[in-house]
C-alpha positions in Angstrom: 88.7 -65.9 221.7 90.5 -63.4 223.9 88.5 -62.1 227.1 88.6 -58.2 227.8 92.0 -58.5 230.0 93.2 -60.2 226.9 92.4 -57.2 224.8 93.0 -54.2 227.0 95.7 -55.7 229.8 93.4 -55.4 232.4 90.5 -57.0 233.8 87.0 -55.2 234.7 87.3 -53.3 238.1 84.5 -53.7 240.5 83.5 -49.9 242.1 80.7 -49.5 244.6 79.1 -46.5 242.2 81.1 -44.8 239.1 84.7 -44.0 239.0 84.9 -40.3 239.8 87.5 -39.6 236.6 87.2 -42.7 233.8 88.7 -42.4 230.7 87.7 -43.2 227.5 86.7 -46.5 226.4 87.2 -47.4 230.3 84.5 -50.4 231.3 83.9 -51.4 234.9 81.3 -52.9 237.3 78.9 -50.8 239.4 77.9 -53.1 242.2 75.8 -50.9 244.0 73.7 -50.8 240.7 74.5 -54.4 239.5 75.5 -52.9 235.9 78.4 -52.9 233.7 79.4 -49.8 231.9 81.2 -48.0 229.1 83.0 -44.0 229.2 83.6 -42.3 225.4 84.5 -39.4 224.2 82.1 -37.9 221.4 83.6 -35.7 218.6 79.6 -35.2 218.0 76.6 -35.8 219.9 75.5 -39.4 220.4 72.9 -41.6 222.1 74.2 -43.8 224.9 71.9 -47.5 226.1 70.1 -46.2 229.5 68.0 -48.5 232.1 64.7 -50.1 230.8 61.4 -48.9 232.1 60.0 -51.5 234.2 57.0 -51.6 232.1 57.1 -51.8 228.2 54.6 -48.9 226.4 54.2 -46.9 223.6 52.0 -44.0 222.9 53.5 -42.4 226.2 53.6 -38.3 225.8 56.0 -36.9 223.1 57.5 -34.8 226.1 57.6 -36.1 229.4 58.9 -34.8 232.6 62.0 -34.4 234.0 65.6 -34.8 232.8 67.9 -36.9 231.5 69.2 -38.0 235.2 65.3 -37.3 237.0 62.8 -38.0 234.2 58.8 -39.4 234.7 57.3 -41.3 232.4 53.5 -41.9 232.4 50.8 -43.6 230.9 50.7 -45.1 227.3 49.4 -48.3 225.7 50.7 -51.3 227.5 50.8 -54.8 225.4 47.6 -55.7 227.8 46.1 -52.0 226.9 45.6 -48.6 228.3 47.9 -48.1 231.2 48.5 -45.9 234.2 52.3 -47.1 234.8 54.3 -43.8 236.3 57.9 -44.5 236.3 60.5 -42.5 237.8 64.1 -42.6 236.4 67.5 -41.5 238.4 70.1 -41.8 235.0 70.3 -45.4 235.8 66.9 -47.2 236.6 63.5 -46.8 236.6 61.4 -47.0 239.7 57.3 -47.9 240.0 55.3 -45.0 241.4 52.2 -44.4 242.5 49.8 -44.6 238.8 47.7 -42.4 236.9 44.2 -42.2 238.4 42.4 -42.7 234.7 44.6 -45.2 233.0 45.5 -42.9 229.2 47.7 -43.6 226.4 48.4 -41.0 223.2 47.8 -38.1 225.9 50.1 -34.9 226.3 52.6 -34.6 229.0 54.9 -31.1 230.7 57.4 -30.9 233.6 60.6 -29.5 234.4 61.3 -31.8 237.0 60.4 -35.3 237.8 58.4 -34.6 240.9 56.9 -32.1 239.5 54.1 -33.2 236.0 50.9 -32.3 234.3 49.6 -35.4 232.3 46.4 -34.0 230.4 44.0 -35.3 227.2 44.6 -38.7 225.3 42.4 -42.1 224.9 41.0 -44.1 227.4 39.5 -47.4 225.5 36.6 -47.4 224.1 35.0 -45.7 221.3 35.8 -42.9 220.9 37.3 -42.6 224.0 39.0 -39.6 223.6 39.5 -37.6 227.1 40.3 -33.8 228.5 41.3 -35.4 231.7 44.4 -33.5 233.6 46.3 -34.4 236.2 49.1 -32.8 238.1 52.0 -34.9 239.6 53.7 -34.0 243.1 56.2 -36.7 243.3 54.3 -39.0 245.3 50.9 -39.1 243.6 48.4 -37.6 241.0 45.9 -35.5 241.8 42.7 -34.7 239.0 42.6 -31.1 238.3 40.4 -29.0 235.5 40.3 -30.9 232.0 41.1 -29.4 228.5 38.3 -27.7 227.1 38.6 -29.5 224.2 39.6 -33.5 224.8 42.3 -34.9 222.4 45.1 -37.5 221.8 48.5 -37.6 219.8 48.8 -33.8 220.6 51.6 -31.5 221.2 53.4 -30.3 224.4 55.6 -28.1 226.2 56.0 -26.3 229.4 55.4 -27.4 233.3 52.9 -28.4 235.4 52.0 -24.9 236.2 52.2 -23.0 232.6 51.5 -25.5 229.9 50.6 -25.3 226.5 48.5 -28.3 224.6 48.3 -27.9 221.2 46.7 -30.0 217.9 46.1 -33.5 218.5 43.2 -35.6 217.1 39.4 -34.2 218.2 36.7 -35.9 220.1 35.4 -36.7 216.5 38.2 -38.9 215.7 37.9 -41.5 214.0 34.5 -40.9 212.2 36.4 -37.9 210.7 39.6 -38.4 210.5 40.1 -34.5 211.0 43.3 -33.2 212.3 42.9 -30.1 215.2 45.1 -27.2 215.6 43.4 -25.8 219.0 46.0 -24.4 221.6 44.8 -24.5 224.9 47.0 -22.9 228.5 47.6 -24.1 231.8 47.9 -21.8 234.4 48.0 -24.4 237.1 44.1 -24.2 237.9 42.1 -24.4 234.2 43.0 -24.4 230.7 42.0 -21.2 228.7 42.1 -21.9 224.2 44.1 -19.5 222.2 44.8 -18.9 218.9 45.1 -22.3 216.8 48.0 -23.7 214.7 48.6 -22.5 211.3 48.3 -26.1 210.4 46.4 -28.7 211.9 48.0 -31.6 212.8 47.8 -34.7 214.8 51.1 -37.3 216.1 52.8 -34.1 216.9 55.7 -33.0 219.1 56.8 -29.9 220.8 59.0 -28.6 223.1 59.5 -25.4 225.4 59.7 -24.0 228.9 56.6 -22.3 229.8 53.1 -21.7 227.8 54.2 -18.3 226.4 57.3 -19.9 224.4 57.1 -23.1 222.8 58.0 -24.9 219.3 55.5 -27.3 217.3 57.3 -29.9 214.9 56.4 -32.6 212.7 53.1 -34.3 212.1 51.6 -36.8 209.9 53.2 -36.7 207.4 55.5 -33.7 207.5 57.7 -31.6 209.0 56.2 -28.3 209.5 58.2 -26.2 212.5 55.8 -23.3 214.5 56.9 -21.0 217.1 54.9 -19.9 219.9 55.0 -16.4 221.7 52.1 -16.2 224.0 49.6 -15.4 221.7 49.8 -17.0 218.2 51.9 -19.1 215.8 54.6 -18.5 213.3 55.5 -20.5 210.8 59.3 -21.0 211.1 61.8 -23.6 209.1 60.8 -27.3 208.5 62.5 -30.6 209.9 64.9 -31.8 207.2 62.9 -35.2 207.3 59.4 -34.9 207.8 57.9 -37.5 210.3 54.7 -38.0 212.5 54.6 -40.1 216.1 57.9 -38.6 216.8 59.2 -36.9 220.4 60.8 -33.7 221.5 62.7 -32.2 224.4 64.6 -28.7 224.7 63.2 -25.3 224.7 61.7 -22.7 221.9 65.6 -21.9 220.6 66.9 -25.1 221.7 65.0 -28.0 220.8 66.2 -31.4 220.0 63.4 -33.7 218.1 64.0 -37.6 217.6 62.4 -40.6 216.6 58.9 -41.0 214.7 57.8 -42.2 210.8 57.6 -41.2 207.3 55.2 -44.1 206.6 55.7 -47.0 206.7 59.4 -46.6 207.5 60.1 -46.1 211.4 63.0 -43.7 211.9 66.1 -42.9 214.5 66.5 -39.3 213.0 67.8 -36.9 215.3 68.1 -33.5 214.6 68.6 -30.3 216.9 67.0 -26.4 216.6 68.7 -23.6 217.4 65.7 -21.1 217.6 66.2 -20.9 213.0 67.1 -24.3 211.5 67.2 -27.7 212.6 70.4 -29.7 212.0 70.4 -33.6 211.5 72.9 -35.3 214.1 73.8 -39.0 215.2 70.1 -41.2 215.1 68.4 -43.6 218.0 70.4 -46.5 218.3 66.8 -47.8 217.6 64.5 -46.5 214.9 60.9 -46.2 216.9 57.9 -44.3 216.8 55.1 -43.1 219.6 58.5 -42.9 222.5 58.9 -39.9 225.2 61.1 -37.2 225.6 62.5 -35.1 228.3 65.5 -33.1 229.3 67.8 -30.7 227.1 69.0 -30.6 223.6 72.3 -31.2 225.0 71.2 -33.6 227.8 68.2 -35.8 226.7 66.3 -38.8 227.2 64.1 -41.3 225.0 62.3 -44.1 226.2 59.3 -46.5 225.5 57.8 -46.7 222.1 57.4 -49.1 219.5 60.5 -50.2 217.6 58.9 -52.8 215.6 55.9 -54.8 216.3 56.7 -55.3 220.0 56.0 -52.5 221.9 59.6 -51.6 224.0 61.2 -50.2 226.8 64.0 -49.0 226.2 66.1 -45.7 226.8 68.0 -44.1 225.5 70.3 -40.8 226.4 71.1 -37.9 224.1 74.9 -36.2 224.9 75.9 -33.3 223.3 80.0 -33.7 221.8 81.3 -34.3 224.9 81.5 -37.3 227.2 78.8 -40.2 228.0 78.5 -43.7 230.5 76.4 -45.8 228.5 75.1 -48.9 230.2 76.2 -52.1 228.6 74.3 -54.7 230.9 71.2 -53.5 232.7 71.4 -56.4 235.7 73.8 -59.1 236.1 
């Protein structure tokens, strides 16, 4: 079987960091990183292999922190349970940070930057377990601030650690009752203060959006009701093209990009992105998963964790608008 320089004429070059102008289909070695990786061109958007996290976990926030080249991931459900796992990415690897003080999974998540996060609500073991618990991220650690008014988990999320907005998500109540919430509650970056609920409640729901006066609510279980957010109350705007619950989000209220999730039993790698009237289906996951994180841009984004099959996973994947991408082809060598 022919080896690369076979095939292309050349052998892999070594470079201490990324060659500043690659070309496409180029492969090479970054040494300082101790990966090998690919350059192509996109004639549409595309999601390109990223660095695993460190620790494997789904049921991490449908929006995270950060971006595609400085996201945070927190919390989740671990294969040994409920964990506290902060992980901080730099568009190659994930790093171990200082953890959650009260260990969460299925809880809501906001940040524009990764040293800069509000982790708030979700379950804590137990039964029920359900929590209001919020904590704000400076980088180095967490610090426990004022909890929801109303605790919940799978709920939706948008904004940054100082104007958030949490929205539907299962009650308190959960599982005797099996009822869905819509509550919306805002951060200000001191307390949380409950506004006007969703038109539909829902729970394993994802949002997106910059601050807690604009933000979009999508999907559910099962379906694929889209709201918009202006402050004070929600409008029903156009559905997802393929309804799906446990999915994640990233973007802002006109540009959102929502990816992943289920129309039971079937896990999906659907990826489709808003332009503030319709959603558009683009290129899927390279693996179908439900219960995974979000962050970044519609043009620039980020996926990892979640549960691709029965394993719970870590990987990551990154979202490039058509354009050009460096995918990762070997993590560590």
């Amino acid at each position: 079987m022919p080896d690369y320089k076979g095939i292309q004429g050349t052998a892999v070059q070594n470079f201490a960091g990324d060659p500043g102008n690659p070309i496409n289909g180029q492969v090479w070695y970054n040494s300082s990183t101790s990966q090998f990786k690919y350059f192509a061109e996109y004639a549409s958007g595309a999601w390109a292999t990223g660095g695993n996290l460190n620790s494997a976990r789904t049921n991490l926030p449908p929006g995270g922190a950060g971006t595609q080249t400085a996201g945070l991931a927190f919390g989740g459900e671990a294969p040994t349970g409920v964990t506290g796992d902060t992980e901080s990415y730099n568009g190659s690897t994930w790093t171990e940070l200082n953890n959650l003080n009260t260990a969460r999974s299925a809880g809501g998540g906001a940040g524009a930057t990764n040293t800069a996060a509000l982790s708030f609500g979700g379950y804590i073991g137990g039964n029920p377990g359900i929590t209001g618990v919020t904590e704000t991220w400076n980088g180095t650690s967490w610090t426990e601030v004022n909890d929801l008014n109303t605790g919940r988990l799978w709920l939706g999320n948008a904004g940054t650690n100082t104007s958030a907005l949490g929205f539907g998500g299962a009650p308190p109540s959960f599982p005797s009752t099996s009822i869905a919430g819509g509550n919306t509650e805002s951060w200000n970056g001191t307390s949380w203060t409950e506004l006007n609920d969703l038109n539909t409640a829902r729970l394993q729901i994802a949002g997106c959006g910059a601050s807690n006066t604009a933000a979009l609510a999508f999907g559910a279980q099962p379906v694929g009701l889209t709201e918009s957010w202006n402050g004070t109350s929600w409008t029903e705007v156009n559905d997802l093209n393929t309804g799906r619950n446990a999915l994640a989000g990233c973007g802002t209220q006109t540009a959102g990009l929502a990816f992943g999730g289920a129309n039971s039993p079937i896990s999906l790698g659907v990826t489709e992105s808003w332009n503030g009237t319709s959603w558009t289906e683009l290129n899927d996951l390279n693996t179908a998963r439900i219960y995974l994180a979000g962050a970044g841009t519609n043009t620039a984004g980020l996926a990892f964790g979640g549960q691709p099959s029965a394993a719970v996973g870590t990987l990551t994947e990154e979202w490039n608008a058509p354009g050009t991408a460096t995918e990762i082809i070997t993590t560590t060598v």
